[in-house]
C-alpha positions as CSV (number, residue, x, y, z in Angstrom):
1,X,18.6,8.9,-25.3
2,X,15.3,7.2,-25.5
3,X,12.7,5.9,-22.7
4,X,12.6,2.6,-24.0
5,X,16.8,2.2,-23.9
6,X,16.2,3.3,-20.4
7,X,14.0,1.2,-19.5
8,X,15.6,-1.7,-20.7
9,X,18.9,-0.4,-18.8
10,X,17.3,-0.5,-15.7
11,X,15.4,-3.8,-16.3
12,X,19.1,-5.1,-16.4
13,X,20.0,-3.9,-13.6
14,X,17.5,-5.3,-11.3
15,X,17.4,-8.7,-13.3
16,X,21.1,-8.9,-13.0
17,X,21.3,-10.5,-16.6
18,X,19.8,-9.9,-20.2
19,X,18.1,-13.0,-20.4
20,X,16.4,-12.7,-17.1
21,X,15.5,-9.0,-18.2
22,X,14.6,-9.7,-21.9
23,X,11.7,-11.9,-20.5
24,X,10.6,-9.7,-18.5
25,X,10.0,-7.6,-20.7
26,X,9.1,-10.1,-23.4
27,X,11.0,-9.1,-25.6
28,X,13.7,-10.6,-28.3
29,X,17.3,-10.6,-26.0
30,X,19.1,-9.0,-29.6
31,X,16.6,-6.1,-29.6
32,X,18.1,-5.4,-25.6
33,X,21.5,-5.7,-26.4
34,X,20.9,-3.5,-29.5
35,X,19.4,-0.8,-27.2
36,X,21.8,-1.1,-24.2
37,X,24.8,-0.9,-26.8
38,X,23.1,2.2,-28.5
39,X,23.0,3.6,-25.0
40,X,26.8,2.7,-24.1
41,X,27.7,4.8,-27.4
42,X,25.4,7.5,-26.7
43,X,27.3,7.6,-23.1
44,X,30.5,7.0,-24.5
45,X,31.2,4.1,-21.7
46,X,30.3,0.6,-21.2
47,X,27.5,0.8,-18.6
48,X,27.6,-3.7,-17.9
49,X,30.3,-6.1,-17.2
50,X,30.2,-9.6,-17.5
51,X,30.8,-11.9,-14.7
52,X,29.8,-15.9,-14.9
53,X,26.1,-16.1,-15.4
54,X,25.3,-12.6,-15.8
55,X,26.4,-9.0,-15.7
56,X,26.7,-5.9,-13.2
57,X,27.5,-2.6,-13.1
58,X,30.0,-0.2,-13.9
59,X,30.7,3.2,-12.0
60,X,29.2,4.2,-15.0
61,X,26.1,2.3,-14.8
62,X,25.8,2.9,-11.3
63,X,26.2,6.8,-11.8
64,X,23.1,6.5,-14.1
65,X,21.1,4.3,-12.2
66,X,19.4,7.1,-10.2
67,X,18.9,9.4,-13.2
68,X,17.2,6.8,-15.0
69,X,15.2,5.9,-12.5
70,X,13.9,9.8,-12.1
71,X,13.4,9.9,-16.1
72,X,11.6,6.9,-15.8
73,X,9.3,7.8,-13.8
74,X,9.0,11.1,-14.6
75,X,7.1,9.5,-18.1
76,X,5.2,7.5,-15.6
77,X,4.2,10.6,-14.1
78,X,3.2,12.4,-17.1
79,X,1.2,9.7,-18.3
80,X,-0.8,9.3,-15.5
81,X,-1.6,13.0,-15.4
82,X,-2.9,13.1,-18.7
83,X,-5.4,9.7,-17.2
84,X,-6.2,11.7,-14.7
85,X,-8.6,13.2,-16.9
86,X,-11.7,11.3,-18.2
87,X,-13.3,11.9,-21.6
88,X,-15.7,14.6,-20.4
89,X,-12.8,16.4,-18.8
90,X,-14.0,15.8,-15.4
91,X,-10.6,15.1,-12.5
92,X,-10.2,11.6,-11.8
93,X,-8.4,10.9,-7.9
94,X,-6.8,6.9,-7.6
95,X,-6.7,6.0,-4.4
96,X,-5.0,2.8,-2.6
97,X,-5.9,1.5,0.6
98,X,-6.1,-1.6,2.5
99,X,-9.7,-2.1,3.0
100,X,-9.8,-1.6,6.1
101,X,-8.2,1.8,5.9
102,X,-10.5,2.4,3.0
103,X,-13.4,1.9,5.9
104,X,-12.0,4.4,8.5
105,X,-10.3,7.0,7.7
106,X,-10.8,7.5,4.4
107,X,-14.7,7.6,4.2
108,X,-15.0,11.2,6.0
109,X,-12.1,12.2,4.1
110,X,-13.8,11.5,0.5
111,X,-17.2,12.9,1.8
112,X,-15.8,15.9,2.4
113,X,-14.0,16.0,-1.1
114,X,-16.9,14.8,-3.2
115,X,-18.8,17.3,-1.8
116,X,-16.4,20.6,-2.9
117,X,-15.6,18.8,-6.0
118,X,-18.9,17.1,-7.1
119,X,-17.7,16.5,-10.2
120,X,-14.7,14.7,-9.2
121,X,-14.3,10.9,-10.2
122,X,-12.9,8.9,-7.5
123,X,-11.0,5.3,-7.6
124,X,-10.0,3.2,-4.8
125,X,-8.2,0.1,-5.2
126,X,-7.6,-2.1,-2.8
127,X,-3.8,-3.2,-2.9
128,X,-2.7,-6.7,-2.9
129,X,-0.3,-6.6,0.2
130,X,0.6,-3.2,2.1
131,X,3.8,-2.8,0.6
132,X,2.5,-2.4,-2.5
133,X,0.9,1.0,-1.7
134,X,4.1,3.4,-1.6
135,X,5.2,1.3,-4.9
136,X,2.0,2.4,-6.7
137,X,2.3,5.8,-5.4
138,X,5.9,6.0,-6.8
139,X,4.8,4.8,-10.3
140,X,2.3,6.8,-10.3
141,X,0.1,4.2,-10.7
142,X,-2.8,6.1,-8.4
143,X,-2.3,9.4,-6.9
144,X,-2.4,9.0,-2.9
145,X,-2.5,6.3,-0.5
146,X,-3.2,5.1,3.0
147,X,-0.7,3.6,4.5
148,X,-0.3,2.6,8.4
149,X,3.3,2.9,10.6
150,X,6.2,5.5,10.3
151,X,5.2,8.1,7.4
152,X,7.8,6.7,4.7
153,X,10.8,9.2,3.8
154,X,12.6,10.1,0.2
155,X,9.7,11.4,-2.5
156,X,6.7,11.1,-0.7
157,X,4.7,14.2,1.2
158,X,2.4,12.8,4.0
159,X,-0.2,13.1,6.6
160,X,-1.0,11.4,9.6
161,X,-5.2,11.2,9.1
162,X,-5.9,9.4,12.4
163,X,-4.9,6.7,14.9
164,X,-6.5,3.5,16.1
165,X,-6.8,0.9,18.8
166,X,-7.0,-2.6,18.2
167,X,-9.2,-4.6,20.0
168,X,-10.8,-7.8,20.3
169,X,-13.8,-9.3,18.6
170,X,-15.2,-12.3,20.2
171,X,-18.9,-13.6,20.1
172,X,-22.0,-13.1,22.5
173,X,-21.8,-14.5,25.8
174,X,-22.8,-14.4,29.0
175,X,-19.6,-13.1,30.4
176,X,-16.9,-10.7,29.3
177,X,-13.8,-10.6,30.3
178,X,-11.9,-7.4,31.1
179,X,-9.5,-7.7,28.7
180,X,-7.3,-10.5,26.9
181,X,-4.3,-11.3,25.9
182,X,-3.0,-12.8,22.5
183,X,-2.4,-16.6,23.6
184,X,-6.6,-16.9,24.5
185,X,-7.4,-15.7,21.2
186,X,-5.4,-17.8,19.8
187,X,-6.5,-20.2,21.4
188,X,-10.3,-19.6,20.6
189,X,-9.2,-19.7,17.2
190,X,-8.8,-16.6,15.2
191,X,-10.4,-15.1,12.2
192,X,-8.2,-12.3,9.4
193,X,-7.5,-11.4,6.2
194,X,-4.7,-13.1,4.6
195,X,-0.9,-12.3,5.1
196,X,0.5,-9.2,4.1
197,X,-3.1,-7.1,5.0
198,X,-2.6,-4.5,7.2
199,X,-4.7,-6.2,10.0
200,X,-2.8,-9.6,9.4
201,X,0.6,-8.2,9.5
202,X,-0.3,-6.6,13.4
203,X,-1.8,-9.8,13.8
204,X,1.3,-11.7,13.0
205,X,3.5,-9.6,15.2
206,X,1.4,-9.7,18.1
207,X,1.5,-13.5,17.7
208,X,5.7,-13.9,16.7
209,X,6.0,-11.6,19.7
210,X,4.1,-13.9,21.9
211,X,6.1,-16.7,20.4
212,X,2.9,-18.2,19.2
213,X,3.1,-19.8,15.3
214,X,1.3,-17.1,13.0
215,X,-1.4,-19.3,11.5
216,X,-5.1,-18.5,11.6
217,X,-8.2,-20.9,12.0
218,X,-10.3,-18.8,8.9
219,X,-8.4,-16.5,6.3
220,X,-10.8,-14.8,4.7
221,X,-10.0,-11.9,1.7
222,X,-13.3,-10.7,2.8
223,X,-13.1,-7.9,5.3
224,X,-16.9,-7.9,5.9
225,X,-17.3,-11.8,6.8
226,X,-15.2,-11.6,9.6
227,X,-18.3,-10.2,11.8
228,X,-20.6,-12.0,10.6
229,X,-18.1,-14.9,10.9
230,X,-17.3,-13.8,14.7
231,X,-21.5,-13.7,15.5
232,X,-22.1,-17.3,14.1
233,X,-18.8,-18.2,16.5
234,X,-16.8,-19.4,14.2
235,X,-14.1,-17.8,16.1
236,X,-12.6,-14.5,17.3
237,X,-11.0,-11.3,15.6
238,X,-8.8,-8.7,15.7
239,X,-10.1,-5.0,14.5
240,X,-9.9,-1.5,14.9
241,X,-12.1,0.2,17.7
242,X,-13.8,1.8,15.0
243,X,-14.7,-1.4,12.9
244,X,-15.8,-3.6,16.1
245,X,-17.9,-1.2,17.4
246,X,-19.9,-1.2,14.4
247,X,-20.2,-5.2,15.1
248,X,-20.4,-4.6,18.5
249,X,-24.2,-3.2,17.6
250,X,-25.0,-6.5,15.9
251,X,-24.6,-8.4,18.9
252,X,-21.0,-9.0,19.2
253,X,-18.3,-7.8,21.9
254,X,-15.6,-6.3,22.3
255,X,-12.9,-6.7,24.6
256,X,-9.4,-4.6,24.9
257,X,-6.4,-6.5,24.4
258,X,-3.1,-6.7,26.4
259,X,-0.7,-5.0,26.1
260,X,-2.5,-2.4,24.2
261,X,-1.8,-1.9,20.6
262,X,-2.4,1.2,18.8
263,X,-1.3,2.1,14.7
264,X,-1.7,5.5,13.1
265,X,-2.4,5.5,9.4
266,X,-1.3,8.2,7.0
267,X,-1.7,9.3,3.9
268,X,1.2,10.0,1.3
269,X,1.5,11.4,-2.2
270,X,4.7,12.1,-4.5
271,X,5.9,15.9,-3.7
272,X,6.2,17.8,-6.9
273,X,3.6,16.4,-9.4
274,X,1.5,19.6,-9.7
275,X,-1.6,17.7,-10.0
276,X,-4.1,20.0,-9.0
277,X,-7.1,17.6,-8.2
278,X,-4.3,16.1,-6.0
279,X,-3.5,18.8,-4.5
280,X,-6.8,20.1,-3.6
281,X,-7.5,16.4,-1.9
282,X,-4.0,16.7,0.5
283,X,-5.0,19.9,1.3
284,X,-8.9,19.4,2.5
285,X,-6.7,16.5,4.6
286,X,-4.7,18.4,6.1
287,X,-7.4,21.0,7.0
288,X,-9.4,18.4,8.5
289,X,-9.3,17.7,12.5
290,X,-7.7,14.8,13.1
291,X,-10.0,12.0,11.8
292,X,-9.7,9.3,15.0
293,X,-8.2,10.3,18.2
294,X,-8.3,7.2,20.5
């Protein structure tokens, strides 16, 4: 049983038919079958059945669905170990986080690190959408991630690092009001990321809640316009206590919103890798006080 034949099983599987799968994976559909039907002897049962436009599962493909999954990326695993480690032998930690999270509470957390392993490299990547962090975890694609809402269950070890509040950024005025509520800032015409940030998808359900449609007056990929963007009163924002504050000292305000929303971030990490540059970084976490206790 090779990698390859089980990767092209489970390519299958989730492509629900050999064409859809074979260009996936680009490659010739005879060189899939070939491989599935090398597996199936191997096995000693058909692992596909046919049914109109493409095929499903047996109880025998389904019994091996989860096994091939963990050899999978168990190779995934071991491969990324071994890129762990740069050319000069020095530990190399990937990191995903929306970059807001990236902002606060990851910067004390990485200060810390960098400074009882200096030698450390350290990359953080900035996932498309916030689902994709737990999918790059589980690939082993980077080593930890941020990642806000319920701690995830199954594989993953994590660690609540802090919690926020969200408030409102408008511009300078004369007067300030106590507090706000969704439909005025909507109505002053909001600024955020684009859909599927972390700080657009509490937008969003602050706004479907309210019953109010979910578009934005200026979407902008660019965390660090949306102050500037706020002060020139091009509209109002949405951050974290932590973020506004920090534009609050270039002249803007801030304003707490109704009802209150809060959002704990936490970070998470595959259980079992034995990666001990890894290791070393979940630890100092978890020593660490919590990070932003609001």
């Amino acid at each position: 049983m090779e990698r390859r034949q089980l990767e092209f099983f489970l390519a299958i599987a989730e492509a629900g038919s050999f064409t859809s799968a074979a260009a996936r994976l680009h490659v010739a559909q005879p060189s899939l079958s070939y491989a599935v039907r090398g597996l199936e002897r191997e096995l000693g049962g058909a692992l596909f059945e046919r049914h109109g436009r493409g095929v499903r599962l047996t109880q025998a493909g389904s019994a091996l669905l989860g096994p091939a999954r963990r050899v999978v990326r168990g190779f995934e695993l071991a491969a990324g170990a071994v890129r762990s480690v740069s050319d000069h032998g020095f530990g190399r930690l990937r990191i995903t986080s929306s970059t807001v999270w990236a902002v606060e509470p990851l910067v004390p957390v990485l200060a810390e690190f960098r400074r009882t392993q200096p030698a450390a490299q350290v990359v953080v990547n900035d996932p498309r959408h916030r689902s994709d962090v737990l999918d790059q975890v589980r690939k082993g694609e980077v080593d930890v991630g941020l990642i806000d809402g319920s701690p995830p269950s199954g594989p993953f070890g994590s660690h609540r690092l802090a919690e926020h509040e969200l408030v409102a950024l408008v511009p300078p005025s004369g007067e300030t009001p106590d507090e706000i509520g969704i439909e005025e800032l909507a109505d002053l015409g909001l600024i955020a990321t684009p859909a599927g940030t972390a700080l657009r998808t509490f937008l969003d359900a602050r706004l479907e809640a309210a019953g109010l449609p979910t578009e934005v007056a200026i979407e902008t990929a660019h965390v660090a316009s949306i102050t500037p963007l706020v002060l020139a009163r091009a509209g109002v924002a949405v951050l974290t206590e932590g973020m506004a504050s920090t534009a609050a000292r270039a002249g803007a305000q801030i304003v707490p919103l109704v009802p209150t929303s809060r959002v704990s971030v936490s970070l998470v990490w595959l259980e079992g890798r034995g990666d001990t540059l890894v290791e070393q970084f979940v630890a100092l976490a978890q020593e660490l006080p919590e990070l932003v206790e609001r």
